[in-house]
N, C-alpha and C positions, 0 to 999 in steps of 0.2 A: 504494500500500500504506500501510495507517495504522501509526503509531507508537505505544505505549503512555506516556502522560503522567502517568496516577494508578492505582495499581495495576495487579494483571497478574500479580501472585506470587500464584494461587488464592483463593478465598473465604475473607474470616476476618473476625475484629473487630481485629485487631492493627493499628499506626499505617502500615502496608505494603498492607494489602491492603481493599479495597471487600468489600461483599456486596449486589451486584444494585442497584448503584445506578441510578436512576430519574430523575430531572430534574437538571438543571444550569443554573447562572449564572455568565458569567464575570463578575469583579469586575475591571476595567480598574485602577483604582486599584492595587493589592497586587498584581495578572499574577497572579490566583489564581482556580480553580473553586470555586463553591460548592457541593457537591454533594450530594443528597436522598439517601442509604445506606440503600438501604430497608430491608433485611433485617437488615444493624445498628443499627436502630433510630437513626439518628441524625442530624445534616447535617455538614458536615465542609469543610474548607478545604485544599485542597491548592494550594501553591501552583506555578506552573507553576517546573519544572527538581528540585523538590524529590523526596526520595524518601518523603514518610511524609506523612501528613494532621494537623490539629488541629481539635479535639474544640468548635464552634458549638452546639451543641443538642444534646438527647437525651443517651442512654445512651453511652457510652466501652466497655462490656463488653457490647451486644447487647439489654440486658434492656426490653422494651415497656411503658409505662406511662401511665398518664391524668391524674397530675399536670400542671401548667404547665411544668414542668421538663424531661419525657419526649415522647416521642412513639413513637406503634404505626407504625409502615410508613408513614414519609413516601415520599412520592412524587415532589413537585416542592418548589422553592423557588424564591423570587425576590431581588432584594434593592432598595428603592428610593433615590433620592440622596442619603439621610441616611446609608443601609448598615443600617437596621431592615432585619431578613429576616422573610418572611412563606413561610412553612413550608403545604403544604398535606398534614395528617396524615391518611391512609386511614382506621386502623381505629377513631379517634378521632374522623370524623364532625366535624372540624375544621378551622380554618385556624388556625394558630399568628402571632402578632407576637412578633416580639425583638427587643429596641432591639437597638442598635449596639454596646453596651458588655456585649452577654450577660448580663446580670444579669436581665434581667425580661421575662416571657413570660405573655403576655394569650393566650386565645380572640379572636377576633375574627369570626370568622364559624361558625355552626355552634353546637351544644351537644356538648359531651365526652361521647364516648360514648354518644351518645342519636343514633340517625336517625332522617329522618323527610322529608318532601318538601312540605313547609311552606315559606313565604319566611324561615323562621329556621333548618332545618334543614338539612344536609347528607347526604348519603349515599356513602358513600368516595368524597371529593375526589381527584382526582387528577392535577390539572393547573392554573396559577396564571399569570396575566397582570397586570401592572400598567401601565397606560394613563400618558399623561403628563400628567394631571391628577390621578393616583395612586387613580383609581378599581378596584377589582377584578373581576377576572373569572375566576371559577372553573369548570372542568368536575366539574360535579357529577353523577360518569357512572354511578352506580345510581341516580338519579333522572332519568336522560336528557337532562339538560337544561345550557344555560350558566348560572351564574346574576351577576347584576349587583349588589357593595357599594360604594353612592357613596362615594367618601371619608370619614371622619368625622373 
């Protein structure tokens, strides 16, 4: 029988409770989840034992956005051994970078809001790999397809 480790008190945007979260990274370092919240718009850190999350990317109150800042319905996240997270944002046709330090969030794969099934577009990402040469691999699954960002 499983235990409940991050939320579990109903669907909301409050520091207690998820809404439909979607992908996860454990972060060995900090014994914390990284977690893609899809439906609150946002990715989130809970750490394990703890009872409430903290606010990594996106919206804090739910709201979807196509600033650098925001993100519509992330899906996955990853994080690589710097602790930059790369974020793969659904309705933003995006992959999000975030250093380490939260402050600054680049595009890095994809165009904001624009799909298309081109080798520079994406079409709701929803799934993120990062190889140990730190190459990306996205499933870019309304375009059918894997697609491959060598490192840059």
């Amino acid at each position: 029988s499983g235990t409940a480790v991050a939320g579990g008190h109903s669907y909301g945007w409050n520091l207690t409770q998820l809404y439909r979260p979607y992908g996860l990274h454990f972060d060995e370092p900090t014994n914390s989840l990284i977690i893609a919240n899809s439906n609150a718009q946002n990715v989130v850190r809970w750490t394990l034992g703890a009872s409430n999350w903290s606010l990594l990317a996106g919206s804090v109150n739910g709201i979807p956005g196509y600033q650098a800042t925001l993100l519509s319905y992330p899906m996955d996240v990853t994080m690589d051994p710097m602790a930059n997270l790369y974020i793969a944002d659904r309705n933003n046709h995006r992959i999000q970078f975030v250093t380490a330090d939260f402050t600054t969030a680049n595009t890095i794969a994809g165009i904001t809001s624009m799909f298309g099934n081109n080798a520079t577009h994406l079409r709701s990402p929803r799934g993120i790999f990062l190889d140990n040469q730190l190459n990306l691999y996205v499933a870019d699954s309304q375009n059918h397809r894997i697609q491959l960002f060598v490192r840059y």
